[in-house]
C-alpha positions in Angstrom: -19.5 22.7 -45.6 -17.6 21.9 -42.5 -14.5 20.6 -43.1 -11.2 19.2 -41.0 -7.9 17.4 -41.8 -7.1 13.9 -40.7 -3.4 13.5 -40.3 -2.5 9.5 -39.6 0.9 9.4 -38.0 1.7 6.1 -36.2 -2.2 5.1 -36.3 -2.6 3.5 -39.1 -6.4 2.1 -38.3 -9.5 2.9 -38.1 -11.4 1.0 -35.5 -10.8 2.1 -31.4 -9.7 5.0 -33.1 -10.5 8.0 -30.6 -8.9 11.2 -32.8 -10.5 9.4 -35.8 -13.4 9.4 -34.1 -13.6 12.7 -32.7 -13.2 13.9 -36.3 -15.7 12.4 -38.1 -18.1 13.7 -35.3 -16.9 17.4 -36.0 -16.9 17.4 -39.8 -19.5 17.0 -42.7 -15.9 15.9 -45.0 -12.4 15.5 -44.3 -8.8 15.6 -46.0 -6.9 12.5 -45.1 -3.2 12.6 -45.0 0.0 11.0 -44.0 2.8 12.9 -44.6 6.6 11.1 -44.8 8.7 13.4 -43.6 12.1 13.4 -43.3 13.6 10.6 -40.7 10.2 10.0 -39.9 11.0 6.8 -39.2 14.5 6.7 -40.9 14.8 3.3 -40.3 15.2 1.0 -42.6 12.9 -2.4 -41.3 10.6 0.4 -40.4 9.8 2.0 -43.5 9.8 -1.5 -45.0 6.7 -2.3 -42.6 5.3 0.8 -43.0 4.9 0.8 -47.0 3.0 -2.3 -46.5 0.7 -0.6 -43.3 -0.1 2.6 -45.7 -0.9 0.0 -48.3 -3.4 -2.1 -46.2 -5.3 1.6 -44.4 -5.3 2.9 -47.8 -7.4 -0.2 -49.3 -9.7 0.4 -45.7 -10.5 3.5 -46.8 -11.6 3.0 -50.2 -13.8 0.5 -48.8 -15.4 3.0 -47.5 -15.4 5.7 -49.8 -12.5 7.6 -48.9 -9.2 8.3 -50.3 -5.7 8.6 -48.0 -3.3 11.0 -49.5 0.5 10.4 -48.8 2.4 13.7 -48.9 5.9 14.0 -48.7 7.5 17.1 -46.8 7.3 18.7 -43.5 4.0 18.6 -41.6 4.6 22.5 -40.5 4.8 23.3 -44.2 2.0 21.7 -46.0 -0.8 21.1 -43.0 -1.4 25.0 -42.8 -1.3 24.8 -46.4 -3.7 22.0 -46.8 -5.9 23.7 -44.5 -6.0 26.9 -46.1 -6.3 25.3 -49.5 -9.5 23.1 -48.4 -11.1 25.6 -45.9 -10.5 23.1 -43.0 -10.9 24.9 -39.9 -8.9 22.3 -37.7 -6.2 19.8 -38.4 -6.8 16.0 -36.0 -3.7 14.0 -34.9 -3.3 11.4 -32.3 0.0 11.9 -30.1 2.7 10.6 -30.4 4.3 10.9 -26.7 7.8 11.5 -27.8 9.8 15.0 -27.1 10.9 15.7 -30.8 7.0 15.3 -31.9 5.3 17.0 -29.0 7.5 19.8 -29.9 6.6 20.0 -33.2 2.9 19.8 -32.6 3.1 22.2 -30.1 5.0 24.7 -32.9 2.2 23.3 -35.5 -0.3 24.1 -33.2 1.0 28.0 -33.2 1.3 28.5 -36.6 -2.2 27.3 -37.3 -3.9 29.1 -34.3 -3.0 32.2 -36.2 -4.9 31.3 -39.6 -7.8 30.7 -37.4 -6.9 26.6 -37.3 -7.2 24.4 -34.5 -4.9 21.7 -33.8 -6.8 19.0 -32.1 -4.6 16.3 -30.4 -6.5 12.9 -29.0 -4.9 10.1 -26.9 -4.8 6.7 -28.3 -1.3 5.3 -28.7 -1.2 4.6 -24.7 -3.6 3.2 -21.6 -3.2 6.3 -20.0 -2.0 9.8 -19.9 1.3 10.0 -18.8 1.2 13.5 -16.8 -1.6 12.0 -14.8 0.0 9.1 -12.7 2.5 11.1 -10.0 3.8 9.6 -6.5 2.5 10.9 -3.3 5.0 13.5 -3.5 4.1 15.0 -6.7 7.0 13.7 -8.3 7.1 11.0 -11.7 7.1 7.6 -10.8 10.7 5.8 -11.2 10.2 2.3 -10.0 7.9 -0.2 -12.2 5.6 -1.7 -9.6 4.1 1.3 -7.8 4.1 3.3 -11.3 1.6 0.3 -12.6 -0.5 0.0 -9.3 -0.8 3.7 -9.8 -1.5 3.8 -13.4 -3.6 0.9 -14.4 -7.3 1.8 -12.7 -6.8 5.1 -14.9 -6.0 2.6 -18.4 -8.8 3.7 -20.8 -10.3 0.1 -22.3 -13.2 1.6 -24.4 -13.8 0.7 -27.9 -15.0 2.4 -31.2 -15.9 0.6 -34.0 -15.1 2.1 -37.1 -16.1 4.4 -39.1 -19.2 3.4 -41.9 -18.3 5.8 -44.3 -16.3 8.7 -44.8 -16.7 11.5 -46.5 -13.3 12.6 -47.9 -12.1 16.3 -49.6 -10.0 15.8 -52.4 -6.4 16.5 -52.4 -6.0 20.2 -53.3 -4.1 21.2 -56.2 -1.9 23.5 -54.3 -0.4 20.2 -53.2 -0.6 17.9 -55.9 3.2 18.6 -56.1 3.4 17.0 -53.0 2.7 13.5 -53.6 4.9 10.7 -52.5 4.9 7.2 -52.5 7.5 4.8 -50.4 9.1 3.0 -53.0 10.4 -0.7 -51.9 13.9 -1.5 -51.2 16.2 -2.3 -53.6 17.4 -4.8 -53.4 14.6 -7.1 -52.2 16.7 -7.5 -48.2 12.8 -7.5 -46.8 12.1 -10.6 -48.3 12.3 -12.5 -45.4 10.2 -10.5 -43.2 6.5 -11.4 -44.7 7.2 -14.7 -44.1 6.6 -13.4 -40.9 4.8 -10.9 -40.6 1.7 -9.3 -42.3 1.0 -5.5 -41.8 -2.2 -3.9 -40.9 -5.0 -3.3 -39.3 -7.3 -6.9 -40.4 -3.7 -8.7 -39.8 -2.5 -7.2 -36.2 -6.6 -8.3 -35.2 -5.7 -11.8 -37.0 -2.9 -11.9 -34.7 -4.4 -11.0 -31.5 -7.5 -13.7 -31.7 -4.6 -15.7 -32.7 -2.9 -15.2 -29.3 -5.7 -15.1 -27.2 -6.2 -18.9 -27.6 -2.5 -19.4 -26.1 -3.4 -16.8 -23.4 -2.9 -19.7 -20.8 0.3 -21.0 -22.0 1.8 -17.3 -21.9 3.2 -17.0 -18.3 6.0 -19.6 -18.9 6.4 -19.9 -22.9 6.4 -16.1 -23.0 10.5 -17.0 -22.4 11.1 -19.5 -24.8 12.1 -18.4 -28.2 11.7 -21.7 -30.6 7.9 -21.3 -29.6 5.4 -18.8 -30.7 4.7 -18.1 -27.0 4.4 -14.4 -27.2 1.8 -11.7 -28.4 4.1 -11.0 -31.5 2.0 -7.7 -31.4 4.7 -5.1 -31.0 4.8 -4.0 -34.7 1.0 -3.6 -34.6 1.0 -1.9 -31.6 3.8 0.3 -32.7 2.2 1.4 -36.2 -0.9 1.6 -34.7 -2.2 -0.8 -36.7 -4.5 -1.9 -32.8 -4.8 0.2 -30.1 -3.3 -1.2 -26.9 -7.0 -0.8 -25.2 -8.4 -3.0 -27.8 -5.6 -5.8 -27.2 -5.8 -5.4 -23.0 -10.0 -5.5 -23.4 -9.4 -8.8 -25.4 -7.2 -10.1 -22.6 -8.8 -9.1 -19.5 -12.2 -10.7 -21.4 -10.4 -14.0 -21.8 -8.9 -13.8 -18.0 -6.6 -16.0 -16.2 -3.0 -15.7 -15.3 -2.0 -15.1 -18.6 -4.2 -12.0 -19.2 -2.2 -11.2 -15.9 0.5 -11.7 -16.5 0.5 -9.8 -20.2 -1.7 -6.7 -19.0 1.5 -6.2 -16.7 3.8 -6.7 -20.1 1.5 -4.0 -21.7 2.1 -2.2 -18.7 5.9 -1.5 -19.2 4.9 0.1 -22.2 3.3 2.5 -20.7 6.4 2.8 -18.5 8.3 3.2 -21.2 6.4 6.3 -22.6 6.0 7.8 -19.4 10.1 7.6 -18.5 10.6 9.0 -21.9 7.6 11.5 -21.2 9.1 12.9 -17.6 12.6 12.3 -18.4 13.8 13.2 -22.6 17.0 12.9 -22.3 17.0 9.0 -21.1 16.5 8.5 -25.4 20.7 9.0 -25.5 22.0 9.8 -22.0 22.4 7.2 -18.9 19.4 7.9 -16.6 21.9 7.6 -14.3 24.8 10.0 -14.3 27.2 8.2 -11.9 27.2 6.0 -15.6 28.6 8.7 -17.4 32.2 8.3 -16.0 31.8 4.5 -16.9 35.0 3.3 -19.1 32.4 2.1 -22.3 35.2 0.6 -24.5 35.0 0.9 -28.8 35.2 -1.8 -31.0 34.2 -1.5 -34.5 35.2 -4.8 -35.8 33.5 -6.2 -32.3 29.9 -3.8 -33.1 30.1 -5.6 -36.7 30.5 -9.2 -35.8 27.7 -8.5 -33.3 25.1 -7.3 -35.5 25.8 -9.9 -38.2 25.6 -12.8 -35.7 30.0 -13.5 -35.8 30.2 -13.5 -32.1 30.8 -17.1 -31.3 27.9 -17.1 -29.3 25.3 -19.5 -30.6 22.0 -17.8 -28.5 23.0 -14.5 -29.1 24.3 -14.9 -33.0 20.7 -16.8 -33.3 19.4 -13.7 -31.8 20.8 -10.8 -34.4 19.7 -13.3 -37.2 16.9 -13.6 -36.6 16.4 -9.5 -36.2 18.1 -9.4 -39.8 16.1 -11.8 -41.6 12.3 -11.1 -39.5 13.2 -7.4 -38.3 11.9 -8.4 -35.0 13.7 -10.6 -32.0 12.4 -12.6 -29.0 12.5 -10.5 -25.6 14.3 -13.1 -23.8 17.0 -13.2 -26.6 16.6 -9.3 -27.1 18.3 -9.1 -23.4 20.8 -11.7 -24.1 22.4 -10.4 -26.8 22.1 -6.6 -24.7 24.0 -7.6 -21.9 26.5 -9.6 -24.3 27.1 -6.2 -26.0 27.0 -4.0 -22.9 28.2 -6.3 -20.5 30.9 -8.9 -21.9 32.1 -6.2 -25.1 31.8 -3.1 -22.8 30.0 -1.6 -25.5 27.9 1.5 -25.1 23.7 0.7 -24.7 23.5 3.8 -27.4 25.7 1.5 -30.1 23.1 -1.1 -29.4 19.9 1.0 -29.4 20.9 2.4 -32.4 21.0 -0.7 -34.5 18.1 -1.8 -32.8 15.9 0.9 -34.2 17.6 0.8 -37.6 16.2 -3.1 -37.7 13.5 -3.6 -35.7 10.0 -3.3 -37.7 8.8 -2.7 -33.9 11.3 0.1 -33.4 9.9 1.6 -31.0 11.7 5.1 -29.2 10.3 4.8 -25.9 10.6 1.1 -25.0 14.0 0.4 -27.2 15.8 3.4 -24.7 13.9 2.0 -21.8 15.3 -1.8 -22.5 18.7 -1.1 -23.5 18.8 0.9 -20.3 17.6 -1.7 -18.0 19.9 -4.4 -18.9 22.9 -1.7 -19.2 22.0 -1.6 -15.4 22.1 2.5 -16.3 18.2 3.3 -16.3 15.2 4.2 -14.2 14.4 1.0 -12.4 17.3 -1.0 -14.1 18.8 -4.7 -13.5 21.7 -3.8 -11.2 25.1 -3.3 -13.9 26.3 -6.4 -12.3 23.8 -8.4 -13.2 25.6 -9.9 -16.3 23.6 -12.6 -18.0 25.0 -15.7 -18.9 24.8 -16.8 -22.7 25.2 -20.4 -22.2 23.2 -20.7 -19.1 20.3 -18.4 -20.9 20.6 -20.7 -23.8 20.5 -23.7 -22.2 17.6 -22.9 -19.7 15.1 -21.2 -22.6 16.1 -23.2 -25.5 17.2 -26.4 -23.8 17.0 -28.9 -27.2 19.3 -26.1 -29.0 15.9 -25.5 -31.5 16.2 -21.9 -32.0 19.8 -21.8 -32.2 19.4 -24.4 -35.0 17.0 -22.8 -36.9 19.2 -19.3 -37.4 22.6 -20.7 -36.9 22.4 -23.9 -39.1 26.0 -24.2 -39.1 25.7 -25.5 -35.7 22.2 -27.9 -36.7 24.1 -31.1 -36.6 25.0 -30.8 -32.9 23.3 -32.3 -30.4 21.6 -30.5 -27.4 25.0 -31.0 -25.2 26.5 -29.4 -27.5 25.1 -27.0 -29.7 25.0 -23.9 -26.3 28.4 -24.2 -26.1 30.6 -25.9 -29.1 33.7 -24.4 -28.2 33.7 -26.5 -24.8 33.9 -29.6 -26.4 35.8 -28.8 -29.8 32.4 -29.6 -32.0 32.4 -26.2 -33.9 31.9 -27.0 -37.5 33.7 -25.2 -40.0 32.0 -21.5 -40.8 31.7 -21.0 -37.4 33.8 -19.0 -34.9 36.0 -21.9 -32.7 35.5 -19.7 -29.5 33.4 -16.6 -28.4 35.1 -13.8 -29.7 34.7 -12.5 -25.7 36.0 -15.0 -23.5 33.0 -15.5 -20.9 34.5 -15.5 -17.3 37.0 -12.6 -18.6 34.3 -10.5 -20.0 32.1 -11.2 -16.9 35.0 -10.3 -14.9 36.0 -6.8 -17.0 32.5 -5.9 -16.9 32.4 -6.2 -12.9 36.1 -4.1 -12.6 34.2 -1.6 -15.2 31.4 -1.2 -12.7 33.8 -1.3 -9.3 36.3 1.5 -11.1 32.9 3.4 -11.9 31.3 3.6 -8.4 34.1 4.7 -6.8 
């Protein structure tokens, strides 16, 4: 009997599945796994979405006569010993396209070539491979627009459809010991996520037809946060729970300036996994050195208030309440409350990354390190430092009637839509709410501009 391991990292489907695939063509059975290792993710609105994704691929399986096994350890451990304990002769994985993981598979891949084991890594989680898109000069792209011209004829758009059946190995004794669930928080903080959201593969589909029917509208409502006029697909798309060719063949199929538009949106992922592919150290260090000597300021009580929505600020305290209570954040707001951090607080990007991927169910490596760098104005193809957004004038351009900010600040959802962008400027701030930005917004405009001058010299 020929037999392999599946090992599901962030893949968590099994339709337009192309190492799935190439498994179940190589083997009469398989040994399905997911192992939780250590950190793997660490955060906590990740794990939270993940229990629920297991959950949902788990119940796919059984449908069709399989059984996932969830492990808990390191994958260089017990993979070499599952494969020796079910006489697999190769171990399947999709990668990941991040420098911690590549590592390790590239170590995994050693240990098990010398019990006779192949590693077999297939693409999946991206359009395209990111080693094969270089300038004319041999060198990585570092500019958006000719990266995308570049990259998107090579996008791979084919789809599988998935497997009938599958014929499974049971889990081994050896590693019996081994079994793990993910337990749910305690307390219950996640409760207000499934409002929102619902994980898996059948839901992030759900959510995709859903979208296509907006396609149209998504050019221009893709800014406005009191609408659902984005794809809301990043979580899927981040678990793997869709592939991103499935979601761009969708698009293109419907066409129009929306599909456009959004094939271009997918296409800073890509980016984003191609910066972090070329360049590893862009996950904690300023793409750009001159940066390095910047004067970043700390601010503890400042980094709290932030993240709990105290800044004074309705847009952006709508912003980080929203991420607290849904574990996800509208892009438009996502670079509001950025710049407020990195710009206005002179706060490091890394402060803001971090809490990023500790509450984003979508908490992605690749494209959190490339946003937080862009707006920082210290990235590969960055808005220039001294571009410093504007709260108010954000707030009052993508939100005009003040909706969003009343649904997530409702101490402020008696003011009108003069108002409610700006309280402070005309003494309406109820009670329970900060009188006055705890930045002023000319000064911290103004410190954030000296910051850059002092820098560059």
């Amino acid at each position: 009997m020929n037999r392999g391991i599946f090992w599901f990292r962030r893949d968590l489907r099994l339709a337009d599945h192309p190492a799935l695939d190439r498994a179940c063509r190589a083997h009469d059975e398989l040994l399905l796994l997911y192992i939780d290792e250590a950190g793997e993710p660490a955060a906590d609105a990740s794990r939270a979405w993940l229990r629920k994704s297991l959950a949902a691929l788990g119940a796919d399986i059984e449908r069709r006569g399989g059984r996932l096994h969830l492990l808990a350890g390191e994958a260089e451990t017990l993979l070499p010993m599952a494969a020796a304990a079910c006489g697999a002769n190769a171990v399947h994985v999709s990668a990941l396209h991040e420098p911690a993981a590549d590592a390790r598979d590239a170590r995994l891949a050693a240990t098990l070539a010398g019990n006779g084991v192949a590693l077999r890594r297939s693409a999946g989680r991206l359009l395209g491979d990111p080693d094969a898109v270089l300038g004319k000069s041999g060198a990585p792209y570092k500019v958006f627009t000719p990266f995308l011209k570049a990259a998107m004829p090579g996008w791979r758009l084919r789809e599988r459809p998935p497997p009938e059946r599958l014929a499974c190995v049971p889990l081994p004794e050896a590693l019996r010991r081994f079994g793990a669930t993910i337990a749910p928080p305690r307390p219950a903080w996640d409760y207000g996520f499934w409002d929102a959201w619902s994980p898996g593969e059948a839901a992030a589909r759900e959510r995709l037809h859903e979208f296509l029917d907006r396609l149209d509208d998504y050019p221009e409502a893709r800014d406005l946060p009191a609408v659902d006029g984005t794809s809301r697909l990043s979580p899927h798309l981040h678990f793997g729970e869709i592939g991103p060719g499935r979601v761009l063949a969708a698009a293109r199929e419907r066409g129009g300036a929306g599909a456009d538009k959004f094939a271009a949106e997918l296409g800073w992922r890509e980016f984003a996994y191609y910066v972090l592919h070329h360049w590893p150290r862009s996950i904690r260090e300023n793409f750009n050195p001159r940066f390095d000597a910047m004067g970043w300021r700390e601010d503890a009580a400042g980094l709290e208030a932030w993240k709990r929505g105290r800044t004074g600020v309705p847009l952006v305290d709508a912003g980080m309440r929203q991420l607290w209570h849904q574990g996800w954040m509208h892009n438009r707001v996502r670079m509001v409350v950025a710049s407020w951090l990195t710009k206005h607080m002179g706060l490091h990007w890394t402060h803001g990354a971090d809490w990023f991927l500790h509450a984003l169910v979508d908490a992605d490596l690749a494209n959190n390190a490339l946003g937080w760098q862009w707006v920082a104005g210290t990235g590969v193809d960055a808005a220039p430092y001294f571009r410093v957004f504007n709260p108010v004038t954000q707030s009052r351009r993508f939100d005009p009637d003040g909706d969003y900010i009343r649904r997530w600040v409702p101490e402020l959802r008696r003011l009108d839509a003069r108002a409610i962008h700006a309280p402070w400027e005309s003494g309406t701030s109820p009670n329970g709410y900060p009188p006055r930005p705890m930045v002023d917004l000319a000064k911290g405009r103004a410190e954030a501009l000296a910051r850059l001058a002092d820098t560059m010299r």
